[in-house]
N, CA, C and O of each residue as an XYZ file, in Angstrom:
320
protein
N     -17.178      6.564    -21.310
C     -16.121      5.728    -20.782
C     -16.214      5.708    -19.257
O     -16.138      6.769    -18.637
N     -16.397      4.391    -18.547
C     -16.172      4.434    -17.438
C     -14.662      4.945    -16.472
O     -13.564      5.075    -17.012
N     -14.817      5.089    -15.556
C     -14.346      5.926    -14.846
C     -13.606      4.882    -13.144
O     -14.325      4.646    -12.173
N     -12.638      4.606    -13.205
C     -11.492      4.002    -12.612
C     -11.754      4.619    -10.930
O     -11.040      5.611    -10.789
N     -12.463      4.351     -9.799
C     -11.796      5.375     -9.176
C     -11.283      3.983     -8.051
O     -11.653      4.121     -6.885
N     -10.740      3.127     -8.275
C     -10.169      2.052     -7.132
C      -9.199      1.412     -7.455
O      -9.314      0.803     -8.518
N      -7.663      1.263     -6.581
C      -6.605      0.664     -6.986
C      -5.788     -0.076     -5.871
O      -6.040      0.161     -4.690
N      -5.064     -0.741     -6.139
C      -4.343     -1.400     -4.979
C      -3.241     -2.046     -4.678
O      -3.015     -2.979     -5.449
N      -2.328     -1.866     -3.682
C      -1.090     -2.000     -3.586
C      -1.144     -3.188     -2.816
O      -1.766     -3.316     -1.762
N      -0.345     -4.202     -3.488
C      -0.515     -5.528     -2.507
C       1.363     -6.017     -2.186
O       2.325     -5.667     -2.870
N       1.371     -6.593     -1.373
C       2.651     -6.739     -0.463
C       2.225     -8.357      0.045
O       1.092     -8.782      0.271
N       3.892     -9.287      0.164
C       3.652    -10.028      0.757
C       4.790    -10.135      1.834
O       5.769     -9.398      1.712
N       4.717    -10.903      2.748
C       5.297    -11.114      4.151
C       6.412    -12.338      3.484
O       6.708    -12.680      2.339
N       6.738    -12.672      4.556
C       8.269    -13.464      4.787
C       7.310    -14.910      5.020
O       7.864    -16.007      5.086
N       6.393    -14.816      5.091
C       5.571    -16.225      5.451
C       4.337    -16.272      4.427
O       3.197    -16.580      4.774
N       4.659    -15.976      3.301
C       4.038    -15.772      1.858
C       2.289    -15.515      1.778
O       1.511    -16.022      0.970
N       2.017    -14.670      2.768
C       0.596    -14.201      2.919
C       0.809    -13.034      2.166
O       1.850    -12.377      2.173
N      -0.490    -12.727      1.335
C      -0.726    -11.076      0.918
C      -1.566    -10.096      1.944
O      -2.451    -10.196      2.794
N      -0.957     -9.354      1.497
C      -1.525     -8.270      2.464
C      -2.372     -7.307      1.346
O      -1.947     -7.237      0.193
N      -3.232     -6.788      1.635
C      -3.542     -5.537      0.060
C      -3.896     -4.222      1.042
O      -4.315     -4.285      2.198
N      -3.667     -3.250      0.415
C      -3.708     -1.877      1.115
C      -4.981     -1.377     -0.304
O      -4.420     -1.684     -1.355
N      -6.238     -0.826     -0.586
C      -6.848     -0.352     -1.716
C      -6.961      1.354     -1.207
O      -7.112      1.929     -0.129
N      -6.740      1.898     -3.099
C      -6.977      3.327     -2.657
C      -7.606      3.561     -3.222
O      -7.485      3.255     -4.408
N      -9.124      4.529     -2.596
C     -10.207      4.995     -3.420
C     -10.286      6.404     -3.911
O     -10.321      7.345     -3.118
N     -10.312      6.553     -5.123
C     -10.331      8.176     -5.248
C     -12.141      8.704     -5.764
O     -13.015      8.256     -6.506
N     -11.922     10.182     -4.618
C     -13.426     10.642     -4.727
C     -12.789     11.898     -5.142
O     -11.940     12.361     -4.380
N     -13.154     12.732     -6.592
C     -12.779     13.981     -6.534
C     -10.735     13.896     -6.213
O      -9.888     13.102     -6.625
N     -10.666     14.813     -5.542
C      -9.022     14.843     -5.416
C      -8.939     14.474     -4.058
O      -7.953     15.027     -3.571
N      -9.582     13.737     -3.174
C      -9.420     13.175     -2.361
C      -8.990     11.722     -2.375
O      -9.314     11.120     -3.398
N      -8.420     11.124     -1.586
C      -7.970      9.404     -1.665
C      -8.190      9.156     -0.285
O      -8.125     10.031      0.578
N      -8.571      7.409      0.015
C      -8.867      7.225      0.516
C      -7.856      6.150      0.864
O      -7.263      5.695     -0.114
N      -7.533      5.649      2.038
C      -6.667      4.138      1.795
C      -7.128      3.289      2.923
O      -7.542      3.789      3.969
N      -7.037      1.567      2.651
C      -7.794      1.063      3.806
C      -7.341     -0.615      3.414
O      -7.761     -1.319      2.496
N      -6.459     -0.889      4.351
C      -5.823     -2.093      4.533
C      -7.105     -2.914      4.918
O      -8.003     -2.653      5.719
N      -6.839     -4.313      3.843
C      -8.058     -5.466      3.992
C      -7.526     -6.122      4.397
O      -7.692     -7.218      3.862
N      -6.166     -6.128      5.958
C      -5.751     -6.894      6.241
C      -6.095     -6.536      7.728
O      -6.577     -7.499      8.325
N      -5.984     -5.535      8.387
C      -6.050     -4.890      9.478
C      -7.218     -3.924      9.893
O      -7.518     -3.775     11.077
N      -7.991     -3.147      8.670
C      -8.946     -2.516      8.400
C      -8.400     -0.951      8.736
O      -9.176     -0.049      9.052
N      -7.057     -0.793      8.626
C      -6.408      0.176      8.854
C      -6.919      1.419      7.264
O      -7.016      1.124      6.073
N      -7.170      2.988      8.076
C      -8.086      3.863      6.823
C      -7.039      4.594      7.377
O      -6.308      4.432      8.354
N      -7.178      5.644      6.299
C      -6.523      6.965      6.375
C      -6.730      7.875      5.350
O      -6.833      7.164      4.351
N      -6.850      9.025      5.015
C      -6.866      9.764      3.802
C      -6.082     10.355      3.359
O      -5.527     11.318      3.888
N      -5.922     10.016      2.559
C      -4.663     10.859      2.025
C      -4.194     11.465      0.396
O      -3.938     10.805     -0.611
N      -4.199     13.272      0.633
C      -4.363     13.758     -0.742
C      -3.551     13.331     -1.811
O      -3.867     12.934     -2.932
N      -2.273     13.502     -1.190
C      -0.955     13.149     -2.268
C      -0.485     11.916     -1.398
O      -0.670     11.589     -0.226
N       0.442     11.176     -2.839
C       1.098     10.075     -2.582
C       0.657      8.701     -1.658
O       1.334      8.186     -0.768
N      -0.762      8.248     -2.176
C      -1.496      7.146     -1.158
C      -0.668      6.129     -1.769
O      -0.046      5.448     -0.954
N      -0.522      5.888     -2.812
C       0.524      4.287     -2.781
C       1.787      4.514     -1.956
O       2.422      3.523     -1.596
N       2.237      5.834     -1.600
C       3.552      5.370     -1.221
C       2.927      5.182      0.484
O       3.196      4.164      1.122
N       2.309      6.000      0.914
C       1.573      5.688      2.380
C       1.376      4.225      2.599
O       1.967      3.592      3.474
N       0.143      3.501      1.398
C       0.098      2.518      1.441
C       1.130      0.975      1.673
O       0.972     -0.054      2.329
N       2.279      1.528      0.692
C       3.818      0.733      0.800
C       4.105      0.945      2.270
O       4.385     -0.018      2.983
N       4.042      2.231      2.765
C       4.714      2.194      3.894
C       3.496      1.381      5.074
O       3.868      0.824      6.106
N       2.999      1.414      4.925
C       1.801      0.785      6.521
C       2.029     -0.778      5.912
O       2.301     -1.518      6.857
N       2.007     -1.411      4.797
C       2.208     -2.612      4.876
C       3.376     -3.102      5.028
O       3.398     -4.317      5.226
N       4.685     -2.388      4.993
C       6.204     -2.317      5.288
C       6.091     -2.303      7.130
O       6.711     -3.226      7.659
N       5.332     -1.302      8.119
C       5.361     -1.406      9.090
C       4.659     -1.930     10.278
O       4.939     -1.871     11.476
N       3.536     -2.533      9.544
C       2.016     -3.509     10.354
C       2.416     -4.696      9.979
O       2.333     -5.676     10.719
N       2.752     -4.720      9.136
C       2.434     -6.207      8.170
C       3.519     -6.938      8.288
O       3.383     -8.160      8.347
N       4.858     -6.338      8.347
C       6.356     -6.356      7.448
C       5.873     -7.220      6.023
O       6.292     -8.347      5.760
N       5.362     -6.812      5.573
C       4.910     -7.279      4.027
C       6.236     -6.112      2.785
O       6.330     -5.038      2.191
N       6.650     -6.851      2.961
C       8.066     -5.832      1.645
C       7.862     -6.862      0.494
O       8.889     -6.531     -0.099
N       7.544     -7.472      0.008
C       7.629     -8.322     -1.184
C       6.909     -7.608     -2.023
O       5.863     -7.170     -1.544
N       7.188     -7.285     -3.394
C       6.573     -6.579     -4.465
C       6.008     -7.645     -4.964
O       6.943     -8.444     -5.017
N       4.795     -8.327     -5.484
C       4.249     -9.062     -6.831
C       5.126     -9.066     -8.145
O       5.900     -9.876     -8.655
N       4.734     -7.991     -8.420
C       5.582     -7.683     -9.491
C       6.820     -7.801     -9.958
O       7.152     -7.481    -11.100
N       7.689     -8.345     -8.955
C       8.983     -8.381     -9.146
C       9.895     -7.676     -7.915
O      10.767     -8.302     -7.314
N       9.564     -6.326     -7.650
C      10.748     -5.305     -7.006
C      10.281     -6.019     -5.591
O       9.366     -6.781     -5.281
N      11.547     -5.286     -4.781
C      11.383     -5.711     -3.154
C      12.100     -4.159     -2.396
O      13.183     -3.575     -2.449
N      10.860     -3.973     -1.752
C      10.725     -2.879     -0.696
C      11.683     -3.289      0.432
O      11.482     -4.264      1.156
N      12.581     -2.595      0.512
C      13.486     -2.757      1.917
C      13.332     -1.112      2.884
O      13.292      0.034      2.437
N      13.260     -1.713      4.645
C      13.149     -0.435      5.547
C      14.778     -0.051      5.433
O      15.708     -0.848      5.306
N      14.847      1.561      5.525
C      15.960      1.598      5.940
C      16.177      3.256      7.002
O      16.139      4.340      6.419
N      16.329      3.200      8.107
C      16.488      4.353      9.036
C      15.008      5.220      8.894
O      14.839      6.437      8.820
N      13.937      4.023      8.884
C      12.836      4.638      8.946
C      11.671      4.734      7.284
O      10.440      4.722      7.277
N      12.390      4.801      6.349
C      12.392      5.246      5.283
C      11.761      3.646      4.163
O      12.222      2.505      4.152
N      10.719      4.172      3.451
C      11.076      2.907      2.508
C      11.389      3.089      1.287
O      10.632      3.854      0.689
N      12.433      2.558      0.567
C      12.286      3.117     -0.778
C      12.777      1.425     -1.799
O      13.199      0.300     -1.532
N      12.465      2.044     -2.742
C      12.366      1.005     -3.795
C      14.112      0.006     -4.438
O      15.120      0.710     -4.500
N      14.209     -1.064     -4.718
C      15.729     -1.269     -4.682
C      15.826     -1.683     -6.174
O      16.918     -1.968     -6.665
């Protein structure tokens, strides 16, 4: 069975562009790297929520695909 190691959190803006943040996993490492900005970072635990947050604060991309909508609040993003 093949083996998954790439995923991705996509966000859109107030001016209906997507933004995508992808996270690569090597081992227990993650990787994350905005294909909007070319913004990387690594990160062990919690890369989608990292990811939510850099496209919440580069991008202002809060629009979920899926349905939900990411709102900032006193710094913080959480789900509504």
């Amino acid at each position: 069975m093949a083996q998954i190691d790439t995923s991705k959190v996509s966000r859109w803006d107030q001016h209906g562009r997507e933004h995508v943040v992808r996270v690569r996993r090597t081992g227990m490492q993650r990787t994350i790297r905005c294909d909007t900005c070319g913004w990387r970072r690594s990160a062990q635990f919690l890369p989608w929520l990292k990811a939510e947050e850099h496209l919440a604060e580069a991008h202002q991309a809060t629009v979920d695909p899926t349905g939900g909508v990411i709102t900032e609040r006193r710094g913080s993003v959480r789900n509504l």
